[in-house]
Every structure is written in C-alpha cells, then in structure tokens.
C-alpha positions as a Python dict, from the first residue, in 0.01 Angstrom:
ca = {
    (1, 'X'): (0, 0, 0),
    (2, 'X'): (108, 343, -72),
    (3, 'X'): (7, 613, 152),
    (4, 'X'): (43, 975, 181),
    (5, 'X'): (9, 1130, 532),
    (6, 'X'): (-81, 1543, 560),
    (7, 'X'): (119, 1632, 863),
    (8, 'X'): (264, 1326, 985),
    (9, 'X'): (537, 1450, 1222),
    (10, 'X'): (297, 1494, 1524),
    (11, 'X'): (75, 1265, 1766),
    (12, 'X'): (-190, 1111, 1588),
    (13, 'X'): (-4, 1148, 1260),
    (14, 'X'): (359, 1077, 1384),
    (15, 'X'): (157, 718, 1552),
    (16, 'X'): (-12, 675, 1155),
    (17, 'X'): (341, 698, 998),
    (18, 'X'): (511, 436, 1243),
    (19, 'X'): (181, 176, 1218),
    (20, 'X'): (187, 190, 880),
    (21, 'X'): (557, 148, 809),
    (22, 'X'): (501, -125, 1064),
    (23, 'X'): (289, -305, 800),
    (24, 'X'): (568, -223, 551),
    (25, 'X'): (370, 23, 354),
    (26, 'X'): (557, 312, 147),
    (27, 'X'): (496, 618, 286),
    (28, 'X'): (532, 995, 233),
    (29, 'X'): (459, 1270, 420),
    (30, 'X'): (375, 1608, 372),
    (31, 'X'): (461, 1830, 607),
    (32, 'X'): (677, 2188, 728),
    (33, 'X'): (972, 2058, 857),
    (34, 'X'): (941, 2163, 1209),
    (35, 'X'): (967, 1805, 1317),
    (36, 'X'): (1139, 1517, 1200),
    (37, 'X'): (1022, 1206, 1005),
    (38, 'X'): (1095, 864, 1048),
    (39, 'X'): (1342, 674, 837),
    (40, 'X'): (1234, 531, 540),
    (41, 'X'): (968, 782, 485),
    (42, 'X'): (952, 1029, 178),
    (43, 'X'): (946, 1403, 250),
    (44, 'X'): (778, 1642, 62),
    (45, 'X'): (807, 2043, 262),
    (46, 'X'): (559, 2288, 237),
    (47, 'X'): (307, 2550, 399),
    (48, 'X'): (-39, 2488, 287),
    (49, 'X'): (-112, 2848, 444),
    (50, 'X'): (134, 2994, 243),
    (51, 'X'): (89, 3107, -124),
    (52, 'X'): (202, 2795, -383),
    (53, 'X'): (230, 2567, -58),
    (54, 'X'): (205, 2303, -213),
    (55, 'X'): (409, 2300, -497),
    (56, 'X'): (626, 2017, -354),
    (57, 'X'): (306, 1798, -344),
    (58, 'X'): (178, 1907, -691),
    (59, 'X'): (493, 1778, -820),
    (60, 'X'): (540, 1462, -642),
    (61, 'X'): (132, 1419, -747),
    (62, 'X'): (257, 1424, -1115),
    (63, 'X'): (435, 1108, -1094),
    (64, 'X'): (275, 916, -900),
    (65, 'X'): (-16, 769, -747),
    (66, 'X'): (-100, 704, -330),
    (67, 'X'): (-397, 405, -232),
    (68, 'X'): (-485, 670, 16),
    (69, 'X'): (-396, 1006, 192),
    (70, 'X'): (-500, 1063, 561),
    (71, 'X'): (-540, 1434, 667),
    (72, 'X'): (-501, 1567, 1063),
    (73, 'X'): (-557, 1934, 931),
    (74, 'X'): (-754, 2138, 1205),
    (75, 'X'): (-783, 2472, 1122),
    (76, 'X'): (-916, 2684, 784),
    (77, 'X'): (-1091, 2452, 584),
    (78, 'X'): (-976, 2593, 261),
    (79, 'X'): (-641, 2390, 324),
    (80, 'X'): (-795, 2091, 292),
    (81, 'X'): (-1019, 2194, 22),
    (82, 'X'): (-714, 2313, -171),
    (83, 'X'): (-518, 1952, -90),
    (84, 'X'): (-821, 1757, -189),
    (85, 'X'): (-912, 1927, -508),
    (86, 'X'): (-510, 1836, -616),
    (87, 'X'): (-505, 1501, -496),
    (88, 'X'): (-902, 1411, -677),
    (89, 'X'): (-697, 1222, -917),
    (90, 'X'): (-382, 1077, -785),
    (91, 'X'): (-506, 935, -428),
    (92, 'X'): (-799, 602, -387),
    (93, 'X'): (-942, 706, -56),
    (94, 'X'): (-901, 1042, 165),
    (95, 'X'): (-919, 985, 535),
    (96, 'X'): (-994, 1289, 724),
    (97, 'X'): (-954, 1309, 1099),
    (98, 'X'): (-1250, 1514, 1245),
    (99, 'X'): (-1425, 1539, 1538),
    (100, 'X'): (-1693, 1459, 1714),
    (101, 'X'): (-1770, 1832, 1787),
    (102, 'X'): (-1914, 1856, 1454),
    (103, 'X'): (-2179, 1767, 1591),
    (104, 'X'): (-2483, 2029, 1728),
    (105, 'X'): (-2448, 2146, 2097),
    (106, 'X'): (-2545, 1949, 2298),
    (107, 'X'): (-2583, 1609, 2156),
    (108, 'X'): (-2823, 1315, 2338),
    (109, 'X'): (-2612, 1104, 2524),
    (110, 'X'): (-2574, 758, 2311),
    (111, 'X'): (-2560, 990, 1976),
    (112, 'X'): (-2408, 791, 1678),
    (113, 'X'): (-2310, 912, 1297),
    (114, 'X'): (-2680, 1067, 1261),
    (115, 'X'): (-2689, 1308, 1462),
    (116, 'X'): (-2733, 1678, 1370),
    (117, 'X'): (-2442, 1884, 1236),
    (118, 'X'): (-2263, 2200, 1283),
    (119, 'X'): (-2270, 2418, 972),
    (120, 'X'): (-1972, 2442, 788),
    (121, 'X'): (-1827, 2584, 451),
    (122, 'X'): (-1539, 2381, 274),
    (123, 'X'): (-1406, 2727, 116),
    (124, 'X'): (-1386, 2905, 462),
    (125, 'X'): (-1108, 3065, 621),
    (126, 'X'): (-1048, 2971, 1037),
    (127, 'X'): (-1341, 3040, 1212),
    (128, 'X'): (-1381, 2770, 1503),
    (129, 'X'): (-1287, 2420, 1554),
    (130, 'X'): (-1627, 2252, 1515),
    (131, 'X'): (-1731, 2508, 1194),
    (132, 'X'): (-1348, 2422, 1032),
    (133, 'X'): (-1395, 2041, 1077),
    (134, 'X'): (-1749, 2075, 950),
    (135, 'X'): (-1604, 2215, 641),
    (136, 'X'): (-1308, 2021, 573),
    (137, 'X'): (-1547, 1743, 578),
    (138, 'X'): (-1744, 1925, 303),
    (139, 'X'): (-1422, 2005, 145),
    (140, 'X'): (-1367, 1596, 139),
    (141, 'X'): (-1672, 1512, -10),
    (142, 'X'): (-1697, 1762, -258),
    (143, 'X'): (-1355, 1675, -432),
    (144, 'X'): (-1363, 1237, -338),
    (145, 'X'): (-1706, 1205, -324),
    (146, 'X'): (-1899, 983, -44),
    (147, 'X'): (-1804, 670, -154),
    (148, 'X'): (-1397, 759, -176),
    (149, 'X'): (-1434, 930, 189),
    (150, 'X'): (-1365, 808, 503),
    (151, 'X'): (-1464, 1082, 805),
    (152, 'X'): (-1331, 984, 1134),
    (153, 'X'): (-1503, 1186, 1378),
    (154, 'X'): (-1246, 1121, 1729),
    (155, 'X'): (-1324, 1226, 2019),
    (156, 'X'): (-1062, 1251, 2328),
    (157, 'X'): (-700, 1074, 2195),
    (158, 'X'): (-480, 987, 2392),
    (159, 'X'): (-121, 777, 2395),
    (160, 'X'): (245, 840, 2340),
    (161, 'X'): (332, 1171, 2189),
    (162, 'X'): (20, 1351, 2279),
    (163, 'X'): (75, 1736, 2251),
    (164, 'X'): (-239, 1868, 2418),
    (165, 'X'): (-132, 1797, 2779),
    (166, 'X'): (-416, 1619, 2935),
    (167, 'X'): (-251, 1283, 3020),
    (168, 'X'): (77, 1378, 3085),
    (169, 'X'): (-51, 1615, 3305),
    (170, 'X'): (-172, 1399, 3556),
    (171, 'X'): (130, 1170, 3513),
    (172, 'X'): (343, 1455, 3617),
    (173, 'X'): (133, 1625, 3889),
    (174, 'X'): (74, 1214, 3989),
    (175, 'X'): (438, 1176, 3975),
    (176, 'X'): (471, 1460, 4221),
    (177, 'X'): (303, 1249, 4508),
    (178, 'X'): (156, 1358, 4804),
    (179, 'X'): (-233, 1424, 4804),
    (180, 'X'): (-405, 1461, 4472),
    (181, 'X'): (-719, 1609, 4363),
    (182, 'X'): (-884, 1305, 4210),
    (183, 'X'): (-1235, 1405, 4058),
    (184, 'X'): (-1577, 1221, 4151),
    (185, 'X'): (-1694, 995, 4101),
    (186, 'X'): (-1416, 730, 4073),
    (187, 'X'): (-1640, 520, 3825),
    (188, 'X'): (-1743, 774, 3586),
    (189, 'X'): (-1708, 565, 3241),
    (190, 'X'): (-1445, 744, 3051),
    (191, 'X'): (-1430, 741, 2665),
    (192, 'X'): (-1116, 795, 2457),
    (193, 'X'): (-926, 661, 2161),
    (194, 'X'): (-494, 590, 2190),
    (195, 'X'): (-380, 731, 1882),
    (196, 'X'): (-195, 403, 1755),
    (197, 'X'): (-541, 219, 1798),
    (198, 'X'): (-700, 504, 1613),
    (199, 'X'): (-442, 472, 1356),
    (200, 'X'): (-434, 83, 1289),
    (201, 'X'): (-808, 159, 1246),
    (202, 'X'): (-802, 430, 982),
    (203, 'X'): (-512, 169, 769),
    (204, 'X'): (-767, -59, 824),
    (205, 'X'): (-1077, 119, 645),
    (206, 'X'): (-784, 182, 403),
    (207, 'X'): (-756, -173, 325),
    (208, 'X'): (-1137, -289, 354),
    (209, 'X'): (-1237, -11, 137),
    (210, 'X'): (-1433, 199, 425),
    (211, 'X'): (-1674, 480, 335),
    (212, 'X'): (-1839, 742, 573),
    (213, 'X'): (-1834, 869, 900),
    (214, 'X'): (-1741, 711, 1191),
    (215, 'X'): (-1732, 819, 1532),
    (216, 'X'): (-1412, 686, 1706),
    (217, 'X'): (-1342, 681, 2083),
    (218, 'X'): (-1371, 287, 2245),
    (219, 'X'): (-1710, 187, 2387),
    (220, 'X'): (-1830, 328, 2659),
    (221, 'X'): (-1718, 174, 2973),
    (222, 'X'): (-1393, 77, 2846),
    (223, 'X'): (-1236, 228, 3115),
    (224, 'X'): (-1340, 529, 3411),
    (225, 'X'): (-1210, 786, 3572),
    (226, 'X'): (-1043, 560, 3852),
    (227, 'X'): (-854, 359, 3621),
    (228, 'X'): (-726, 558, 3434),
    (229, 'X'): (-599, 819, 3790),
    (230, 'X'): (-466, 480, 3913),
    (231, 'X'): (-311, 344, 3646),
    (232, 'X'): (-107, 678, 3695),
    (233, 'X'): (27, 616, 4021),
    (234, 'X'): (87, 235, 3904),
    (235, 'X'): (295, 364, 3589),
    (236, 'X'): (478, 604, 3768),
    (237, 'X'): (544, 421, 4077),
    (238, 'X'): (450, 708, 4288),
    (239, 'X'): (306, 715, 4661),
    (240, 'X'): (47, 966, 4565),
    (241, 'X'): (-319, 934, 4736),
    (242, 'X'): (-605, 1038, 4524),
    (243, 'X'): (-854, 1207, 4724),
    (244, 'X'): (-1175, 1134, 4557),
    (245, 'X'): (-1402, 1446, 4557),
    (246, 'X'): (-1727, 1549, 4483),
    (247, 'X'): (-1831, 1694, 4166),
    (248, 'X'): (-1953, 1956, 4340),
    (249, 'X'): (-1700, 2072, 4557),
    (250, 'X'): (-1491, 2090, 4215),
    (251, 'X'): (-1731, 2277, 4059),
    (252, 'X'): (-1749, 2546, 4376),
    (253, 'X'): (-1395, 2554, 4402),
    (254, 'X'): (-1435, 2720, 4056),
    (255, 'X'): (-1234, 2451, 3837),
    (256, 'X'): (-1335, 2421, 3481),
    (257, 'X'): (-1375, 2092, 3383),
    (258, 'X'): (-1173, 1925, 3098),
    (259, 'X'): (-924, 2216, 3088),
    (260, 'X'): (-812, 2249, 3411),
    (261, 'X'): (-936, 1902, 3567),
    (262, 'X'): (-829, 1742, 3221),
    (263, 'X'): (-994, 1457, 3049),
    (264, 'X'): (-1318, 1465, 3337),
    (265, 'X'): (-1620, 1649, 3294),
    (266, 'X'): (-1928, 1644, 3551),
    (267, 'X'): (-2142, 1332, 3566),
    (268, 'X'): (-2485, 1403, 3397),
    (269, 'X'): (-2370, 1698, 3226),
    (270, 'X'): (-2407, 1818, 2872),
    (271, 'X'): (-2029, 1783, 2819),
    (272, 'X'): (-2048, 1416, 2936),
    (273, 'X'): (-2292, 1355, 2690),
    (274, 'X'): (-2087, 1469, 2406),
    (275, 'X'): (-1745, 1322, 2547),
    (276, 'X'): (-1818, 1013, 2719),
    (277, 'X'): (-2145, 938, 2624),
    (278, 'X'): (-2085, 857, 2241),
    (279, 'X'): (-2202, 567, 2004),
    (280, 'X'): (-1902, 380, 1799),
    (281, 'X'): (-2089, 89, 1720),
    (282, 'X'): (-2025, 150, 1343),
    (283, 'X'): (-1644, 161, 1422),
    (284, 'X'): (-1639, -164, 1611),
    (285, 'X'): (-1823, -364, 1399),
    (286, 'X'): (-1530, -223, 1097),
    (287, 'X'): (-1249, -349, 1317),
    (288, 'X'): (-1200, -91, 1627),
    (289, 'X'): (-992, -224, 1891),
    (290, 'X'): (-879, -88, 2208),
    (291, 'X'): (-612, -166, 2418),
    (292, 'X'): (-611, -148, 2795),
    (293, 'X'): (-641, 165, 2982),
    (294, 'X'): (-277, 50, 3215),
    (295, 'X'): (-102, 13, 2854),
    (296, 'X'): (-197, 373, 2784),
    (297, 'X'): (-127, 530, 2999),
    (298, 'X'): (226, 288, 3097),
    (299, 'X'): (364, 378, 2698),
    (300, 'X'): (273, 757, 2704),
    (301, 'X'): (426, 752, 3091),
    (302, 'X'): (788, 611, 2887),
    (303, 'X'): (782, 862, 2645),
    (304, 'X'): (736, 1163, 2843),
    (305, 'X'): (1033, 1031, 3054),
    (306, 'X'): (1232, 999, 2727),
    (307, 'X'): (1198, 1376, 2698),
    (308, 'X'): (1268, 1467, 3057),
    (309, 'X'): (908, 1514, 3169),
    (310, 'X'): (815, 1800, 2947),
    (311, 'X'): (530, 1706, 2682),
    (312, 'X'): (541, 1914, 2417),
    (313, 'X'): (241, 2159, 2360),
    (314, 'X'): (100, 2268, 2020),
    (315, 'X'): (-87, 2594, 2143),
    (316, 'X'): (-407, 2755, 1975),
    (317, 'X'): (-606, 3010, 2028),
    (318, 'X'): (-901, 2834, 2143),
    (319, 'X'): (-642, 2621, 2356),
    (320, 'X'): (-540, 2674, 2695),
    (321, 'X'): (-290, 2471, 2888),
    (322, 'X'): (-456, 2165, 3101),
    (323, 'X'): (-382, 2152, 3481),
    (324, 'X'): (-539, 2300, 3749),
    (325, 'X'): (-312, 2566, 4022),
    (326, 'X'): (-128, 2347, 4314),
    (327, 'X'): (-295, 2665, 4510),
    (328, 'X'): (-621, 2602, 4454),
    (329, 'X'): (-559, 2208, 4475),
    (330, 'X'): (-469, 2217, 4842),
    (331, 'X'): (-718, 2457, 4903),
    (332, 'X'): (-981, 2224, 4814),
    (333, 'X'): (-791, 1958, 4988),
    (334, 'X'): (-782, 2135, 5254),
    (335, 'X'): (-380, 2152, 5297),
}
C-alpha cells in the first residue's frame, strides 16, 4: 500500500506513519519541517497556508499515485479543500480526521453518525474548531465524493506523543506524590481513543475499502475515571493518594472541567454527553480495537520520561494549557 500522510510528524499522525511502516507500507509525508520524520519515509516540505504551498506535493502528485492520503488538518478549511481538489486524481481514498464536535451542541447522550451537524463551509477561512472540521469534511466530499471518503469523527485521543497535555498532566502532577485532587466519582465511564489504535483503524478502512463517518473513541465503559488516575500512580510508581471528591465541591472551588481538571467532565452533564457518552458501534463492527487503559497510559508515561518530563504543547487560540493551580488544589484539599 502506498500512503500519503498530511502532517505526519505529530501525535496522531507521527503514531499513523510508524503503524503503517510497521505493516511495511511506502509512505510519504507532507509536512513543514518543524519536526522530524521517520526513516524510510519520503518528504515532501511545504506551507499549505502559504501562497504555492504546495508546490512540492503538486509535483510529487505528477508522478505518482497514493492508495490513500489521511489528513489531521484542524484549522481553515480551505487547506484541505485546496489539498483535496489536487489530490481528486492521484489518491484512492481520503481519510480525514475530524471530530466529534461537529456535531450540534449538545448532543443526546448515546448519539451515533446521525446526529445533527454544525454548519460548515469547505471554502472558509479559520473560524472555530467545530465550523473548520465541518467544512473540511465538506471540502472531502466535494472533491472524493462519499463513496472515496472516510470521516473519522475522534473524540478525546490519547497515547504516546500527545501534545495537548491532558494525560501527561496527571502523570506529572501524579508523579509529584503527596495528596491529589482526584475528581468524583471514581467510576465515571471514561471514553477515549490511543492514537496508535486510532491509527491501525483508519489503515484498516484503508484496506477494507471503508466509506463514511465514523465516530471513534472505544465503547463506553472501556475504562473510568479511577482507572485511568490509578493506572497513573501504578505507571509512575509514585506514593500519591487520590482524594476522591465530589463533583460539586470541584465545581465550587471554581475549576473548569476538561481544561483544568483534564480529560473529566461532571457526571450528567451536557459535556459528558458529548465526550463520554458517544455511540461507535459503526467503528467496532469495521475493526476498532482498544487496548487497555494500564497500557496507555504505561507507553505515554515512557515517552514523556524519554523527553525529561516535558510534553510538548501545540498551542491555539481556542487552547489553553490543562492543569489545574497546586494553590487552589490544596485549598480544596484542605492543605
């Protein structure tokens, strides 16, 4: 198989390149050098902000042909509008990694592929994350059609090289020891996706010939809040004690859930029905498979050693850094 990855250097596309080199598939990426690549992997450079971006893939789309191109971008859809529109020709299948906020606030809890969407315009500049996935969606379909697209609407990822912060935030404040906030309740189901399962999915669809969207986190009840804060202290071999507290005294404390309590939101709430609340029975029944909360969270614990603790962070606008303030922590621990 010949693929060509959009990005490709970063979390969920830097785990696509090494799965499917793992299956010994030839692979380029195209990307703007801020990262490294993997040996063995073709490099094209460019900016598909910038004007004639992508030259370098125009020319490498001359002479030759890719089975399929997966594309992370996450910003103005008119990127991937522009990308598709070149590639109509040259590429079998486009996989496009969306989102499950594409979907209309706030979704019923148990929502699957059906549900009611955001409105979106495949020509747009940035405007916001759900309205610029909505659109490069649009920008998919218009140029590969429904039966050459694959829309893989994730919701929380997590795994090795994850540059939003959630996870290896609590490894590191975990790491710490001493008392940690642990948000209630302990068995609030949890829903997520590790990026290398998400991307020995999307080669999958690649190989079955998969059309449509798919929402793509692992069932619900795959793991919970517990597990996952006490695989943490397993992983890191800490002798931290999570203090299991009350929704509500989080809440009154002023803490925002998922940004600064990352990855848990309040049990019954409208953002638990759109993050851990979610449908994939399309995606299992095409192959999904999750691995083990402990492995998680054990690999992406290894890495972040590897780079001396520090995760890196790819900011945006919309984006603030997870973690709540070790002052107002003890504060609600009373310390």
């Amino acid at each position: 198989m010949r693929l060509l990855v959009l990005g490709g250097t970063e979390f969920v596309g830097r785990a696509l390149v090494e799965a499917a080199l793992g299956r010994g598939w030839e692979v380029t990426v195209f990307h703007r050098g801020r990262h490294e690549v993997p040996s063995g992997v073709r490099s094209l450079l460019g900016d598909r902000t910038a004007p004639d971006g992508l030259a370098a893939l125009a020319e490498a789309a001359a002479g030759q042909e890719w089975d399929a191109v997966v594309d992370t971008w996450s910003q103005g859809p008119r990127a991937v509008r522009d990308a598709a529109r070149l590639l109509a020709g040259r590429v079998g299948r486009y996989v496009y990694v969306s989102t499950c906020s594409v979907y209309e606030w706030a979704p019923e809890p148990g929502y699957d592929e059906s549900a009611r969407l955001v409105e979106g315009a495949a020509d747009a500049e940035h405007t916001d994350y759900p309205r610029d996935k909505r659109g490069g969606e649009l920008a998919v379909l218009d140029a590969f059609g429904a039966d050459r697209s694959v829309l893989v609407r994730c919701g929380l990822i997590l795994g090795p090289y994850e540059n939003i912060g959630r996870l290896p935030w609590w490894l590191n404040r975990i790491a710490r020891g001493g008392p940690v906030l642990a948000p209630g309740p302990r068995e609030l189901p949890l829903q997520y996706v590790d990026a290398r399962d998400l991307s020995e999915w999307m080669l999958g669809a690649v190989e079955k010939g998969l059309s449509g969207p798919y929402n793509m986190v692992a069932p619900r009840g795959h793991t919970t809040m517990g597990a996952l804060l006490e695989a943490c202290v397993e992983a890191t071999g800490s002798d931290a004690e999570l203090r299991w507290t009350a929704p509500e005294a989080i809440l009154d404390a002023g803490i925002e859930p998922w940004t600064q309590m990352p990855v848990w939101v309040p049990p019954g709430s409208e953002e638990e029905a759109a993050l851990h609340s979610i449908d994939v029975s399309r995606a299992v029944r095409d192959g999904l498979s999750c691995r083990p909360v402990g492995e998680t969270v054990r690999d992406t614990w290894a890495w972040l050693r590897s780079l001396g603790g520090e995760a890196p962070l790819r900011q945006r606008a919309d984006r603030t850094a997870p973690g709540v303030d070790p002052a107002v922590e003890a504060k609600v621990l009373g310390l």
